[in-house]
SENU-898872 format. One line per 4 residues: number of its first residue (from 1); for each residue x, y, z of C-alpha. Coordinates in steps of 0.1 Angstrom, whole numbers, plus 5000, padded with zeros to 4 digits. Layout:
% residues N
NUM) X:Y:Z | ...
END
This chain:
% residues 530
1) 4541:5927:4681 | 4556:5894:4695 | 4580:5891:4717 | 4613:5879:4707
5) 4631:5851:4718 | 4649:5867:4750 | 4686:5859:4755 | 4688:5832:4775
9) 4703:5821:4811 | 4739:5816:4808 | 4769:5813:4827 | 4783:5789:4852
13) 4819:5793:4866 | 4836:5769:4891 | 4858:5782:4916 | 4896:5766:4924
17) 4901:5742:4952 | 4928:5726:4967 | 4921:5687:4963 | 4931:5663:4989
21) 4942:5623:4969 | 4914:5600:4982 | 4919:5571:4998 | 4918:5534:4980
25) 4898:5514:4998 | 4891:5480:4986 | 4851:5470:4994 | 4844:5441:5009
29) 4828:5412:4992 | 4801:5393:5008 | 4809:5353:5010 | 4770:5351:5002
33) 4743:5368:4985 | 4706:5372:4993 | 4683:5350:4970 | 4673:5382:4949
37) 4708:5392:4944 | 4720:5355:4938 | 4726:5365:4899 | 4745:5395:4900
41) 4781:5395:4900 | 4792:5419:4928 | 4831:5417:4925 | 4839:5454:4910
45) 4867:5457:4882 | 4880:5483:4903 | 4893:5485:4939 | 4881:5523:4942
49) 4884:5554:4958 | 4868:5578:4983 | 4867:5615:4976 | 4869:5643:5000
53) 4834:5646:5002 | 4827:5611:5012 | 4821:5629:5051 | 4793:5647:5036
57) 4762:5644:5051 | 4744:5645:5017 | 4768:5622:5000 | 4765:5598:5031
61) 4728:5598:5028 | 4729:5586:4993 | 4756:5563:4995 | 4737:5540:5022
65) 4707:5544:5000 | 4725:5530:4970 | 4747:5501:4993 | 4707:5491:5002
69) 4701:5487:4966 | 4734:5465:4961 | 4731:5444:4992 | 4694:5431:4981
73) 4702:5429:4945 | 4741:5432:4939 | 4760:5450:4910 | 4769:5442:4878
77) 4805:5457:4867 | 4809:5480:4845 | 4837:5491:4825 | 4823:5524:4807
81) 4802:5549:4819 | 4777:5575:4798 | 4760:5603:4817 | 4733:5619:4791
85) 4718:5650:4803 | 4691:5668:4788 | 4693:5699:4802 | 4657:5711:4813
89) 4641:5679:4803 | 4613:5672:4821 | 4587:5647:4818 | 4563:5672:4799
93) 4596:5679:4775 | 4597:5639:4770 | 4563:5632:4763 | 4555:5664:4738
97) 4594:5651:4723 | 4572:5619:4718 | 4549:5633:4701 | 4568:5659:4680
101) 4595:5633:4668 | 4562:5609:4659 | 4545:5638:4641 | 4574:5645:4628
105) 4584:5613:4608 | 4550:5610:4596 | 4538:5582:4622 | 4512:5583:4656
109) 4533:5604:4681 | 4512:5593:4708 | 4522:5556:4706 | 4552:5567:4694
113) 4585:5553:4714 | 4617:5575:4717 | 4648:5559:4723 | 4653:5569:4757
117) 4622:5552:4768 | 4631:5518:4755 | 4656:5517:4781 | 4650:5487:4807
121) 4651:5508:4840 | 4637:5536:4851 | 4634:5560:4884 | 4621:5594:4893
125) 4649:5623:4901 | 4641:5649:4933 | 4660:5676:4917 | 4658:5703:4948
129) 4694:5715:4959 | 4708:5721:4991 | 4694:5759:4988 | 4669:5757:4968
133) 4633:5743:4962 | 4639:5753:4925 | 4675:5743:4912 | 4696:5759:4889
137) 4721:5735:4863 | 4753:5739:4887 | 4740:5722:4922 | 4722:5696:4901
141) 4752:5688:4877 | 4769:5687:4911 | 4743:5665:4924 | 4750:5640:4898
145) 4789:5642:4891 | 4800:5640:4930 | 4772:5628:4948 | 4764:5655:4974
149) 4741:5679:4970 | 4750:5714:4970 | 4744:5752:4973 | 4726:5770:4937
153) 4747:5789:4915 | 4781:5769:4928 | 4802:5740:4910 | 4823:5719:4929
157) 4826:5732:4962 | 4801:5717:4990 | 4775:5737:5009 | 4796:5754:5037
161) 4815:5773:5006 | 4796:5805:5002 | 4784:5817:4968 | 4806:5844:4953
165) 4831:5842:4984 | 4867:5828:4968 | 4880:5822:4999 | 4854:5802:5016
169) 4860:5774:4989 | 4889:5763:5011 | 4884:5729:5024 | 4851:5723:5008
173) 4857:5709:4975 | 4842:5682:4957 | 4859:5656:4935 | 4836:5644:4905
177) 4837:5613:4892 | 4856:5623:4861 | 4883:5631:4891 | 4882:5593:4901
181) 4882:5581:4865 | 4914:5598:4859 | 4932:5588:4887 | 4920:5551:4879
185) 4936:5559:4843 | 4904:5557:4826 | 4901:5583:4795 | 4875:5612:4799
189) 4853:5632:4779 | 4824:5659:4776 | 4804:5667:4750 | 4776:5694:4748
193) 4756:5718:4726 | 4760:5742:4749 | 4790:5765:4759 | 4824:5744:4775
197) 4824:5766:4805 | 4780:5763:4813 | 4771:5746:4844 | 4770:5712:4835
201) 4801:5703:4817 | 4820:5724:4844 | 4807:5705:4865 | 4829:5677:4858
205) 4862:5695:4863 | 4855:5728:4877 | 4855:5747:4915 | 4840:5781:4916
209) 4815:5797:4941 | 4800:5817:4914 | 4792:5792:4880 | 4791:5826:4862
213) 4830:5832:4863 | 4831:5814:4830 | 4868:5835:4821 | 4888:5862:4838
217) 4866:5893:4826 | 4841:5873:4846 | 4855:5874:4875 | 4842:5904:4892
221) 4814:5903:4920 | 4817:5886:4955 | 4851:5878:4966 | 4869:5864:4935
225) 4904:5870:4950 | 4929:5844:4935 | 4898:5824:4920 | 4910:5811:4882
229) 4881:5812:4858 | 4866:5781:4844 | 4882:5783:4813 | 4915:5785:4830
233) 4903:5760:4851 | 4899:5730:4821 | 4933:5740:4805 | 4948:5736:4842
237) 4931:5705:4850 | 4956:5688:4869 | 4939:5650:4868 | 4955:5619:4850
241) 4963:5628:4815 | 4932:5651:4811 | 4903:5648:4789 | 4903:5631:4755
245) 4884:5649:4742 | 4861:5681:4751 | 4838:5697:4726 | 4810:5722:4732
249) 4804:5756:4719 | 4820:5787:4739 | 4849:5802:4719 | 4846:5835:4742
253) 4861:5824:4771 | 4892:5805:4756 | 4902:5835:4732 | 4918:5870:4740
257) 4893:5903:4737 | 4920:5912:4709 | 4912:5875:4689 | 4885:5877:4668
261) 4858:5853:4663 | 4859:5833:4630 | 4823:5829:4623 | 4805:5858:4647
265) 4808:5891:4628 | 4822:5918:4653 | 4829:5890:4677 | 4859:5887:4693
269) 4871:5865:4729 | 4864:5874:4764 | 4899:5868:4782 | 4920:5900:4796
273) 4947:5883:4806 | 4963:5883:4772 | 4962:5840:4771 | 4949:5824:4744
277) 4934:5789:4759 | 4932:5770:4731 | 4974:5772:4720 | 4980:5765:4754
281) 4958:5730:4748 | 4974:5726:4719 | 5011:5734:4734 | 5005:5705:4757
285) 5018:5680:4733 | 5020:5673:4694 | 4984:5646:4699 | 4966:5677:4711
289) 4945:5697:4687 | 4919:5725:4687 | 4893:5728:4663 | 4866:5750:4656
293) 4842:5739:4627 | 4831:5710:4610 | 4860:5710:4586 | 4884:5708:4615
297) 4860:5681:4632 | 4857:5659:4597 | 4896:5660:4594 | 4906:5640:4630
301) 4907:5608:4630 | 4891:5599:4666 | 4900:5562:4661 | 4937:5574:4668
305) 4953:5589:4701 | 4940:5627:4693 | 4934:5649:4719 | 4906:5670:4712
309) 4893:5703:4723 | 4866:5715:4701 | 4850:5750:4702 | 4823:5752:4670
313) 4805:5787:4679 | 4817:5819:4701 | 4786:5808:4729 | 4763:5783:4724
317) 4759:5758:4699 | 4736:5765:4672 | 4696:5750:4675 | 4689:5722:4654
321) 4665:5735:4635 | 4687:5765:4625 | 4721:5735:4621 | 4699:5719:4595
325) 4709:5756:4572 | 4744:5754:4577 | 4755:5722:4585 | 4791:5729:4574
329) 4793:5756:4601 | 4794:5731:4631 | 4788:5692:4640 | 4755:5681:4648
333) 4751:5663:4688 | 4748:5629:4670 | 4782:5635:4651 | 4799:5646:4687
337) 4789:5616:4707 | 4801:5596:4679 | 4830:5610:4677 | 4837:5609:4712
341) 4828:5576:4720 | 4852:5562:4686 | 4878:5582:4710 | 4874:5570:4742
345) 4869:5536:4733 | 4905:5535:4721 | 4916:5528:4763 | 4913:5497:4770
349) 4908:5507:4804 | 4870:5522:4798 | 4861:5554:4798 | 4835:5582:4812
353) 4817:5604:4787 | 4791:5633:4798 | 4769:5638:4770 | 4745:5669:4771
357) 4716:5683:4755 | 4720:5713:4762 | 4699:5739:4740 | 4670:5722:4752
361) 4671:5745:4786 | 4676:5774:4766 | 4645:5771:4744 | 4622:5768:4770
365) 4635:5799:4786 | 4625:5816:4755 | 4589:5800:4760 | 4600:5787:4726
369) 4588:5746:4728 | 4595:5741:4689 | 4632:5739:4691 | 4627:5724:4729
373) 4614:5696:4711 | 4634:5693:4684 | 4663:5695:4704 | 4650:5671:4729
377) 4647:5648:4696 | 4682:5653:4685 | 4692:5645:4721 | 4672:5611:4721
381) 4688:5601:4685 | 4724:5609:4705 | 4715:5582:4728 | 4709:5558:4699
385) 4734:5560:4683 | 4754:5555:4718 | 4735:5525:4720 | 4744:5507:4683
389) 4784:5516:4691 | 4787:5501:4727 | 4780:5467:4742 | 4751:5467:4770
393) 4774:5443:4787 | 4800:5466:4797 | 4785:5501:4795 | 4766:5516:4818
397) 4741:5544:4800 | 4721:5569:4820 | 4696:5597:4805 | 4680:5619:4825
401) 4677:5657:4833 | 4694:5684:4858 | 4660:5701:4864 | 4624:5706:4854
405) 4605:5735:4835 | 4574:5754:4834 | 4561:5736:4801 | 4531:5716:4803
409) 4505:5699:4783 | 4464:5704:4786 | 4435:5712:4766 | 4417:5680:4756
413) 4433:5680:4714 | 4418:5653:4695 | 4449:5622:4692 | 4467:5634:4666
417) 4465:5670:4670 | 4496:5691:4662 | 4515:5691:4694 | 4525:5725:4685
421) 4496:5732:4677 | 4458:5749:4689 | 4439:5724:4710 | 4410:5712:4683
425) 4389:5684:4692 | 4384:5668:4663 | 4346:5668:4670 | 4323:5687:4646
429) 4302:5699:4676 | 4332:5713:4697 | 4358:5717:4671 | 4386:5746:4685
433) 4385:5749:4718 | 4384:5785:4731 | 4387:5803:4767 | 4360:5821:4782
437) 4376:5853:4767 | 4365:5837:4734 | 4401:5831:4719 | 4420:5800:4712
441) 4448:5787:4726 | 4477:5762:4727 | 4484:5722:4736 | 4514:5738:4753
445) 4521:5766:4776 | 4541:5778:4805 | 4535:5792:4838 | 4560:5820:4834
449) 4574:5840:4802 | 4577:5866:4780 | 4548:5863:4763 | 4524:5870:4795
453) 4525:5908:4780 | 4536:5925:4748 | 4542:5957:4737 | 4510:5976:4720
457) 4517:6011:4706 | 4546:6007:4731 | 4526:6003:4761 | 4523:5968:4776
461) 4495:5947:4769 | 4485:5917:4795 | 4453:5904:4778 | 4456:5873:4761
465) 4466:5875:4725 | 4445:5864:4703 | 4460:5834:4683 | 4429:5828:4651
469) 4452:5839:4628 | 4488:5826:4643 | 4504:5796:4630 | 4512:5780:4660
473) 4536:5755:4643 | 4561:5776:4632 | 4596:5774:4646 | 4596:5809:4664
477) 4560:5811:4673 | 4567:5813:4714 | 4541:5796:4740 | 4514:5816:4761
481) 4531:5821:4793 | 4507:5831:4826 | 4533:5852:4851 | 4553:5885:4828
485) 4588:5875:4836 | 4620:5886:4809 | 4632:5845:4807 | 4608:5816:4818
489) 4616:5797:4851 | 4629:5759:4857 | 4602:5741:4872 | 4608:5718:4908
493) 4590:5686:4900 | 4613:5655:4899 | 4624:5641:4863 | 4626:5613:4847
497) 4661:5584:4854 | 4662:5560:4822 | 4689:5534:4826 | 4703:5505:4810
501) 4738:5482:4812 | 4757:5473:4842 | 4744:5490:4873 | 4710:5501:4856
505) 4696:5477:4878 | 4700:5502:4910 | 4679:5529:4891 | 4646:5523:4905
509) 4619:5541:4926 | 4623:5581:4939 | 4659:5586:4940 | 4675:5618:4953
513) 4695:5631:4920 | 4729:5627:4941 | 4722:5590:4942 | 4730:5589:4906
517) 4768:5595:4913 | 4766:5567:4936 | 4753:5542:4908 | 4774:5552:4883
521) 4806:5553:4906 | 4796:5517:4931 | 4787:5503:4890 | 4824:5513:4878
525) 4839:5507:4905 | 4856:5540:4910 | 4839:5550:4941 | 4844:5521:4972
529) 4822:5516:4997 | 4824:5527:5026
END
């Protein structure tokens, strides 16, 4: 028999920090600019400010890389900022999403054009982390939101904090840029498919030497000591006013273990403690409100001053391509951004929204590239409709990905050929390509899986299956994978930086992922030079 789509990586927990206030500094403005900088207008709309990382080696590094970029060509200002991330999304993903979402509307994928790669600039991301050759979703999240690069498995804390050791976070914090932004008074979001508490929305708000410490029952492992879990941790957050609005999936870690779920039969929350997170949110004050379904979500008006925490499954969002069944169960990605950006365009101050596709990580480590895809495609239609409701003049937009995967795309199919599909030809001499073992096989596979072996009888079988008879195209048919492994591997090539707005005009070449902080903060000007 197959093998069924494996549960897939989760967790990420931040650990607490003790924040030191940065510094305002006010940059200095050059009387004169260099001939190819001449038309950019380099005076920031903000004064800015330097977190506690700014002595980082790592966030030093980047932030002369990115002051090279603005001395030969300036920087436009920027008043809001969008981070999309599709989690997993590497170049592979993008170009089979081409080609799906083509296929999939009845058109040529190959010439096909997803939204993303209309964008005007465009760079290539080096995704390794301080640790690691082969990131996980924390250290690059990390990467992005404070512009140092830092250990695997951590969220907020810089590389001299030890992973799993509470007390080692002491002095080695990170401030994101969500940090700056409300300290500036600008209003704050996140939105995801995936849980509240995962890697990369934590990112944004969280400290925790272990990203798995996602609520208090969690906390167990290492040295968690006085650590608060990263539910706690959003609830707590001590910046400006707080976010405007937060919605994801991950009920679990905000409810008690004696709450029980209101969708997941037998489900109940994760928390020991006895505190239910989401009355504490809405305690705060009478604007705040928790919801957890799409009737909740359809009844706020997020043109008004709502503050919003919403929770639509007990983990992760649903797929797609199982949403399209029960779309009155939870709000599709499309419908969040929306939502979010109608909210946070309410300050007149701007905003910073992390958008992320997050489900698309999760169905390649099920070697499953149909809802990869799909959920790639859902991502890219977020990002258009992000572009119709703000004005390229004042918002900067940046799409890219935390990390790579195993996925990729061979064979020699005919143009045209399914992309989910057997590699065929199209040539009456050749026709369906087959292996030396004699068998057909796939326009997409990945190097490591569950499908390398399958049970037989109960034993485990590593020769190739044979896929005649297989329909290839269905939703849960899962990818021929090479190396036996219980959840496929991210990859470590460098992804793809699409960029447009104010600022876009520093994306360009290799970048190192941290650089993107640098761009989005120098843009905005919430971070100052140094």
């Amino acid at each position: 028999m197959r093998t069924s789509i494996a549960a897939i990586l989760t967790g990420l927990a931040l650990v607490t920090t003790a924040c030191t206030t940065p510094v305002p500094v006010t940059p200095d403005t050059p009387d004169t600019l260099d001939t190819d900088a001449a038309e950019a207008v380099v005076t920031p709309l903000r004064a800015g400010l330097l977190p506690v990382q700014a002595s980082d080696a790592s966030y030093v590094s980047a932030a002369a890389a990115v002051q090279a970029r603005i001395d030969q060509r300036g920087v436009k200002p920027a008043k809001n900022v969008i981070l999309f991330i599709g989690d997993g999304m590497s170049i592979p993903t993008v170009t089979a999403a081409r080609i799906y979402a083509g296929q999939k509307r009845g058109v040529d994928g190959e010439s096909y054009q997803l939204t993303m790669e209309t964008l005007p600039h465009m760079a290539l991301s080096k995704t390794y982390s301080h640790d690691a050759q082969v990131s996980d979703s924390a250290s690059t999240a990390v990467a992005m939101v404070t512009g140092a690069k830092v250990n695997s498995r951590t969220l907020g804390v810089l590389k001299d904090a030890s992973y799993g050791n509470c007390a080692s976070i002491e002095g080695n914090g990170a401030e994101s840029l969500f940090v700056l932004a409300e300290r500036e008074g600008l209003a704050t979001g996140l939105v995801s498919t995936a849980r509240l508490t995962h890697a990369t929305p934590a990112s944004t708000f969280a400290h925790s030497p272990n990203r798995n410490w996602e609520d208090d029952a969690a906390l167990k492992g290492g040295d968690a000591s006085d650590c608060r879990d990263i539910a706690r941790q959003l609830i707590e957050w001590p910046e400006g006013d707080g976010f405007e609005v937060a919605m994801a999936g991950g009920r679990a870690p905000f409810l008690t273990v004696d709450e029980a779920d209101l969708e997941a039969e037998g489900g109940t929350g994760n928390r020991k403690d006895g505190r239910d997170l989401t009355a504490e949110w809405r305690a705060k004050s009478p604007n705040h409100a928790y919801i957890a379904d799409k009737a909740g979500f359809d009844a706020i008006d997020f043109a008004s001053d709502a503050r919003v925490l919403g929770l639509f499954e007990i983990s992760h969002m649903q797929f797609e391509l199982d949403r399209a069944g029960d779309t009155a169960g939870e709000p599709s990605l499309v419908e969040l951004t929306q939502a979010a950006i109608t909210r946070l365009s309410q300050d007149p101050d701007g905003f910073v929204l992390m958008v992320e596709g997050g489900r698309i990580d999760h169905a390649h480590h099920g070697v499953n590239a149909a809802r990869a895809l799909d959920e790639t495609d859902m991502f890219d239609q977020a990002i258009a409709a992000a572009l119709e409701m703000t004005d390229n003049e004042d918002t900067l937009i940046i799409v890219t990905a935390d990390h790579s995967h195993t996925m990729t795309i061979s064979g020699y199919p005919a143009r045209g050929n399914p992309i989910l599909g057997k590699v065929d030809t199209g040539m009456a001499e050749s026709g369906e390509l087959k292996g030396l073992d004699g068998k057909p096989y796939t326009t997409l596979s990945y190097a490591s899986g569950q499908t390398a072996c399958r049970l037989v009888d109960g034993e485990p079988d590593c020769t190739r299956e044979d896929l005649s008879d297989i329909d290839t195209t269905e939703k849960d048919f899962l990818q021929p994978s090479l190396v036996p492994m219980y959840s496929e591997t991210h990859g470590g090539d460098d992804v793809a930086i699409f960029a447009t707005g104010p600022g876009s005009e520093l994306i360009s070449g290799v970048m190192e992922q941290n650089e993107i902080f640098h761009v989005m903060g120098r843009a905005s000007g919430l971070v100052a030079a140094e």
